[in-house]
LUMPA-922266 format. One record per residue (C-alpha): residue number from 1; chain; x, y, z. Coordinates in pm, whole numbers, plus 50000, padded with zeros to 5 digits. Example, Ala and Ser with C-alpha at 12.3 -4.5 7.8 and 13.67 -1.06 7.14 Angstrom:
% LUMPA-922266
REC  seti  gunu      X      Y      Z
REC     1     A  51230  49550  50780
REC     2     A  51367  49894  50714
//
This chain:
% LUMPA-922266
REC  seti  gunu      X      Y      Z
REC     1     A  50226  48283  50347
REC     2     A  50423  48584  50295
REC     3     A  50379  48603  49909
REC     4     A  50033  48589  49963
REC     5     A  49984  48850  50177
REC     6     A  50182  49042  49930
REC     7     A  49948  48905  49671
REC     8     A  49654  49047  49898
REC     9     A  49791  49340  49967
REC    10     A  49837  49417  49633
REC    11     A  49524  49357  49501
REC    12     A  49298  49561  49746
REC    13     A  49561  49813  49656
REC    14     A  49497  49860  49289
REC    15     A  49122  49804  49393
REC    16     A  49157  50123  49594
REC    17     A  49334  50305  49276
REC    18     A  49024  50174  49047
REC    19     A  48793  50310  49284
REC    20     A  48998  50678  49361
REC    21     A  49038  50664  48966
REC    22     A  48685  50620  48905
REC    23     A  48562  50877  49145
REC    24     A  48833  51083  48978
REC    25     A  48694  51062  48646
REC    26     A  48356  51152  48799
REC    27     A  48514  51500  48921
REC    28     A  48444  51390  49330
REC    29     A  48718  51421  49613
REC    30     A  48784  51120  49844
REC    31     A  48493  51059  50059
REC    32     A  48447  50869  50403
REC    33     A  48408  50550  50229
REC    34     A  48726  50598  50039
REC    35     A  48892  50667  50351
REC    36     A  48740  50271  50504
REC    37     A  48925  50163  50185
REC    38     A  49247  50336  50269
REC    39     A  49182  50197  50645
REC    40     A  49175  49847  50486
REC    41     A  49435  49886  50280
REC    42     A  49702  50025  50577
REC    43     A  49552  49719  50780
REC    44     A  49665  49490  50567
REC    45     A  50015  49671  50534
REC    46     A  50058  49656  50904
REC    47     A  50024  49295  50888
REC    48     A  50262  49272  50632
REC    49     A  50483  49435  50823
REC    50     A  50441  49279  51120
REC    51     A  50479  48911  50936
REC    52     A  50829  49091  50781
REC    53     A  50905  49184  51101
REC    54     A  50847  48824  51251
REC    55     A  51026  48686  50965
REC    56     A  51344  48853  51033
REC    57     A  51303  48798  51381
REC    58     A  51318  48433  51338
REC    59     A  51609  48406  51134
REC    60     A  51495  48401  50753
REC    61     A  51667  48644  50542
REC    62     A  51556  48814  50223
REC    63     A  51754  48718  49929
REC    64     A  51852  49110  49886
REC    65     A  51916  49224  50209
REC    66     A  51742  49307  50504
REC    67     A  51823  49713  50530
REC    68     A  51673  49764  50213
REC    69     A  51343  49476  50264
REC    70     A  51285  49691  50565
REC    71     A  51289  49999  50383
REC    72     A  51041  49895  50160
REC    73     A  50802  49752  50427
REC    74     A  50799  50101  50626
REC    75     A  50764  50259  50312
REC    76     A  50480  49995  50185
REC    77     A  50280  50077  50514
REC    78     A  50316  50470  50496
REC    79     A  50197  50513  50132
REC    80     A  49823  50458  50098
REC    81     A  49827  50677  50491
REC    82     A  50037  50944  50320
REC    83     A  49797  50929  50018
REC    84     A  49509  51036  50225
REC    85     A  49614  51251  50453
REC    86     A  49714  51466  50102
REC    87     A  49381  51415  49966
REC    88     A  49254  51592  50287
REC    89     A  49483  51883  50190
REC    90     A  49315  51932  49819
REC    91     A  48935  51860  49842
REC    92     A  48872  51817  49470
REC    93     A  48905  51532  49244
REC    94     A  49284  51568  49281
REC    95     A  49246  51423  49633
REC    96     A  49090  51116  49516
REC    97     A  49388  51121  49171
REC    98     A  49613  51161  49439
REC    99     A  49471  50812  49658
REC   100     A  49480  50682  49321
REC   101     A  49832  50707  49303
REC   102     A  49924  50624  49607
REC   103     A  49738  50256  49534
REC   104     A  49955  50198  49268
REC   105     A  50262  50311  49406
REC   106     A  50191  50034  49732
REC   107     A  50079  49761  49406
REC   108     A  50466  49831  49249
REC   109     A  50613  49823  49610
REC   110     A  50469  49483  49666
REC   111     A  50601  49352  49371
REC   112     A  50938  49481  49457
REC   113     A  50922  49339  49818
REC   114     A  50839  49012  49648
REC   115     A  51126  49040  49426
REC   116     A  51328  49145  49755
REC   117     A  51275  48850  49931
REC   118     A  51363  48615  49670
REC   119     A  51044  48531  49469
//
């Protein structure tokens, strides 16, 4: 279950860097629905994270230890939130570059948490 929330996860974030990216191209900042993207995307996060959490909890231990899988949770959920609250900062179509980025960063963390837990 836990790889395929990372799938998941994963996925809606490089949707959300397509969609920034696009609006990027199109010289427009982030706009509310960009931001129910970003909430979506930090939903499913927190659930990660929680399901790490509950994981660890229970006893199962990832394959490259558990100081630096919890790092990359923490820092998994904070990176699309980060993201946005930067795009409020610059209200041109660097905001939405900048939620762009911040989808694929979250898309390479995933794969490294999957790699971190032994996939």
């Amino acid at each position: 279950m836990f790889a395929a929330l990372m799938l998941v996860t994963g996925v809606a974030a490089l949707l959300l860097a397509a969609w920034c990216g696009w609006a990027a191209s199109r010289d427009q900042p982030t706009k509310d629905w960009h931001f129910i993207g970003m909430a979506v995307v930090t939903v499913l996060a927190l659930v990660q994270l929680t399901a790490g959490i509950v994981l660890l909890a229970r006893g199962e231990k990832p394959e490259q230890g558990t100081t630096i899988f919890v790092a990359y949770l923490l820092g998994a959920f904070a990176c699309v939130p980060a993201a946005g609250f930067m795009s409020l900062a610059e209200r041109s179509k660097w905001g939405s570059v900048t939620v762009a980025a911040g989808g694929v960063v979250l898309a390479v963390l995933e794969v490294r948490l999957y790699d971190i837990w032994g996939g």
